[in-house]
C-alpha positions in Angstrom: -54.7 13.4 -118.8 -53.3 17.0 -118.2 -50.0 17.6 -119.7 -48.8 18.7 -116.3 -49.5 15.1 -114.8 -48.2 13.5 -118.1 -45.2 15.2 -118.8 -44.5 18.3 -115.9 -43.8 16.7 -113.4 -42.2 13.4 -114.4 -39.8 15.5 -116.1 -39.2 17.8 -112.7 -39.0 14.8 -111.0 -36.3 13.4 -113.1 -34.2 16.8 -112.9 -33.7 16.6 -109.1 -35.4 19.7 -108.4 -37.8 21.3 -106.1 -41.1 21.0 -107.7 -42.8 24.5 -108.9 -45.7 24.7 -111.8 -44.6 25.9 -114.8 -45.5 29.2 -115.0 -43.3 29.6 -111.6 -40.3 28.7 -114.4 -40.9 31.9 -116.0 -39.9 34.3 -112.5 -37.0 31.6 -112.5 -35.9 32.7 -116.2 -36.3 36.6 -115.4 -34.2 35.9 -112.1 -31.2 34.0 -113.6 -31.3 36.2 -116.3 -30.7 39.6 -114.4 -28.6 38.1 -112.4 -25.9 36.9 -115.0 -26.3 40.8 -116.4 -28.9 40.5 -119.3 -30.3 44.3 -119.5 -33.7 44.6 -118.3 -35.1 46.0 -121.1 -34.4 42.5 -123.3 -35.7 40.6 -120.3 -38.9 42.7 -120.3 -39.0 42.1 -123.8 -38.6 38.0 -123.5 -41.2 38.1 -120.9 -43.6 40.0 -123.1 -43.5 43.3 -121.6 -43.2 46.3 -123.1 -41.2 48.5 -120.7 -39.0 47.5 -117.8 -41.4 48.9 -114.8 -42.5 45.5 -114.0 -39.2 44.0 -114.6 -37.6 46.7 -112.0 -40.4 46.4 -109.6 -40.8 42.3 -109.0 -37.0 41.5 -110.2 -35.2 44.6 -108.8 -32.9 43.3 -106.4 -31.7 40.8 -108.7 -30.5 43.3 -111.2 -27.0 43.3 -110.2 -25.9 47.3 -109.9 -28.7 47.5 -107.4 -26.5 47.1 -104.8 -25.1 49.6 -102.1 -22.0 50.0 -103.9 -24.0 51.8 -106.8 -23.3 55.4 -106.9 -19.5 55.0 -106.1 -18.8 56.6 -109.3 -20.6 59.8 -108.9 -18.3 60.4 -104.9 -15.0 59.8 -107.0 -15.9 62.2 -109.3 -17.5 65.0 -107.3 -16.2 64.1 -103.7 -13.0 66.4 -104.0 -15.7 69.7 -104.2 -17.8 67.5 -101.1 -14.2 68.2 -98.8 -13.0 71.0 -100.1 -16.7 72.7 -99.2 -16.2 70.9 -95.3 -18.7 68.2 -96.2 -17.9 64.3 -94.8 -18.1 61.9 -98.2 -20.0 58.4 -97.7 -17.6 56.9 -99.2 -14.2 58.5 -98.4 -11.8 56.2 -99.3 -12.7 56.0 -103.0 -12.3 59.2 -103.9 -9.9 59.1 -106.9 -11.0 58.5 -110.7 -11.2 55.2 -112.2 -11.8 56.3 -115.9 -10.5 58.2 -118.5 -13.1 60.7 -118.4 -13.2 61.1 -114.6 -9.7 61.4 -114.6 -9.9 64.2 -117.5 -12.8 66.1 -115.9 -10.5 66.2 -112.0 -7.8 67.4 -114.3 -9.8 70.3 -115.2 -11.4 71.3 -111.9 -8.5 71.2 -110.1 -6.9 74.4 -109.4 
């Protein structure tokens, strides 16, 4: 008898969950992983892989970061010279500096 028969699915059974073949339980591993903020590099590196292309191109949207918020940074920092020039920001309420060095480099581009 397969182990699968003997021992897989018996012990799905008793967890309560959906059933899915074992080596479906790896893409759940990479998933939960990314999504509770492991870097993808260590992921890649659990699954076996030796750069994260794979990891960023079958697990990418659960990477958290990957999200439409990503980028704010870069408008509160360089927005200001966006207006000042006439151009409309994406993201115009967010325009001041949440760290220390944003805060010290709008320091020293304002006139």
């Amino acid at each position: 008898m397969q182990l699968r028969e003997r021992f897989w699915k018996p012990a799905v059974k008793a967890s309560g969950v959906r059933y899915r073949r074992p080596y479906q339980t790896r893409h759940t591993y990479a998933s939960m992983m990314l999504s509770a903020g492991e870097p993808p590099m260590w992921v890649a590196h659990q699954m076996g892989h030796s750069d994260q292309t794979m990891i960023f191109r079958v697990y990418g949207r659960w990477i958290p970061g990957t999200e439409p918020e990503a980028g704010n940074k870069a408008v509160r920092l360089f927005g200001g010279h966006l207006e000042k020039a006439g151009k409309k920001l994406a993201f115009p309420s967010q325009n001041s500096p949440t760290t220390p060095q944003e805060e010290e480099i709008t320091k020293e581009k304002s006139p």
